[in-house]
N, C-alpha and C positions, 0 to 999 in steps of 0.2 A: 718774351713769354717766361714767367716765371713757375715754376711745377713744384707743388709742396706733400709730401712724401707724412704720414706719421703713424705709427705700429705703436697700437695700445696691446699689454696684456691684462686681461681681466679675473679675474675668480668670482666664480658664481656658486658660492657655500651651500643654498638651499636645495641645489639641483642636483637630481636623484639619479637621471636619465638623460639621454643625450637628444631626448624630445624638450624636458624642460629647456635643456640648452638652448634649444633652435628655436623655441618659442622667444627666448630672449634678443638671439642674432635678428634676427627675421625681423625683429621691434626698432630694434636700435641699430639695422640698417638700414631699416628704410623712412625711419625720422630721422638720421643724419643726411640721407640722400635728399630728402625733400626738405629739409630745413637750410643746407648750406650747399646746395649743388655740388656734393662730391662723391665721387666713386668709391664705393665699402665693399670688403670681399671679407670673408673668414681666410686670413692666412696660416694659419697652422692650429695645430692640437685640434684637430677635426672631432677625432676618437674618443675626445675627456669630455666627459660630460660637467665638470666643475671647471673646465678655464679655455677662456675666448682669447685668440690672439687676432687682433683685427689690422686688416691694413688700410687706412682712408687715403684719397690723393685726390689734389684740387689743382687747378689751376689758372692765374689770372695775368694782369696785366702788370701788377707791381710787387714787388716781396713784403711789404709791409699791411697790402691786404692780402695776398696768400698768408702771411704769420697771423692775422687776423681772426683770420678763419680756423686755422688750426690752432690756437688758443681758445675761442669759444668751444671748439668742438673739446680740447682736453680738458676744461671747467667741466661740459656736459658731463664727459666719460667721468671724473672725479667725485660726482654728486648724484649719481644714477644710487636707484632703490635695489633695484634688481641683483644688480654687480657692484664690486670692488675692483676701483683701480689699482692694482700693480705696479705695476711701469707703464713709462710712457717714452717716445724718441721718436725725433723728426727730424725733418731734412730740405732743403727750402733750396730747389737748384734753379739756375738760371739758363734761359733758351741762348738758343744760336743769335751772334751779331749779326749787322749788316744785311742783307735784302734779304734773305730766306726769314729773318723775323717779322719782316713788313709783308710778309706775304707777297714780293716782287718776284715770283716765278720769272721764268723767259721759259720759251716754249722746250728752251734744250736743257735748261735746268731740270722742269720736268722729265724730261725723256731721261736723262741721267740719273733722277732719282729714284725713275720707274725700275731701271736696268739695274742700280743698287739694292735695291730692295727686292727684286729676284734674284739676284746672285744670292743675297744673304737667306733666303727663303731656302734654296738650293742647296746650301752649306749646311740650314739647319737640318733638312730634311736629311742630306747625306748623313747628319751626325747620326742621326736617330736612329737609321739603316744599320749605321755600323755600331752602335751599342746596343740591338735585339738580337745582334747576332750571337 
């Protein structure tokens, strides 16, 4: 499994109001969603109405079609009407060897992954407990 990470920031000069804004995010997440099957959030600068920081993440089966994908999609971001691209950075990591990549569960590979993945649920949950206090 290869997983490809990329955080564009944008400036959007005409935008008065942070509706213009959303009207922009809203466009250009969900044409990059439905154009290149990948996951888009607004990750920061919520509050500014002139600048988008986007985070997209894809993942395939090789790193040279995940770089694929996030190079069409950084063209896109560089050539949009609406917005100006900024900066751009990515990240292009590689999955786990060996049977957890083949999908070769064993029955107790599950049951140990189940038990990791609440322990760690539990750790977060304790953290979060103890920084409201």
């Amino acid at each position: 499994m290869v997983v490809g990470v990329l955080q564009a920031e944008l400036r959007i000069d005409w935008a008065k109001s942070l509706k213009d804004k959303r009207t922009v995010v809203r466009s250009l997440k969900d044409r990059l969603h439905r154009s290149h099957q990948v996951s888009v959030a607004e990750v920061g600068a919520q509050e500014v109405h002139n600048a988008l920081l986007l985070g997209v993440a894809g993942a395939g089966s090789s790193g040279a079609q995940v770089a694929s994908v996030l190079d069409t999609i950084e063209r896109k971001l560089g050539s949009l009407g609406d917005a100006e691209l900024v900066s751009c950075q990515r990240e292009i990591m590689r999955g786990w060897p060996g049977a957890l990549a083949c999908g070769a569960f064993s029955e107790m590979d599950e049951a140990e992954l189940g038990l990791e993945m609440l322990d760690r649920a539990d750790s977060l949950t304790l953290g979060e407990d103890a920084r409201d206090r």
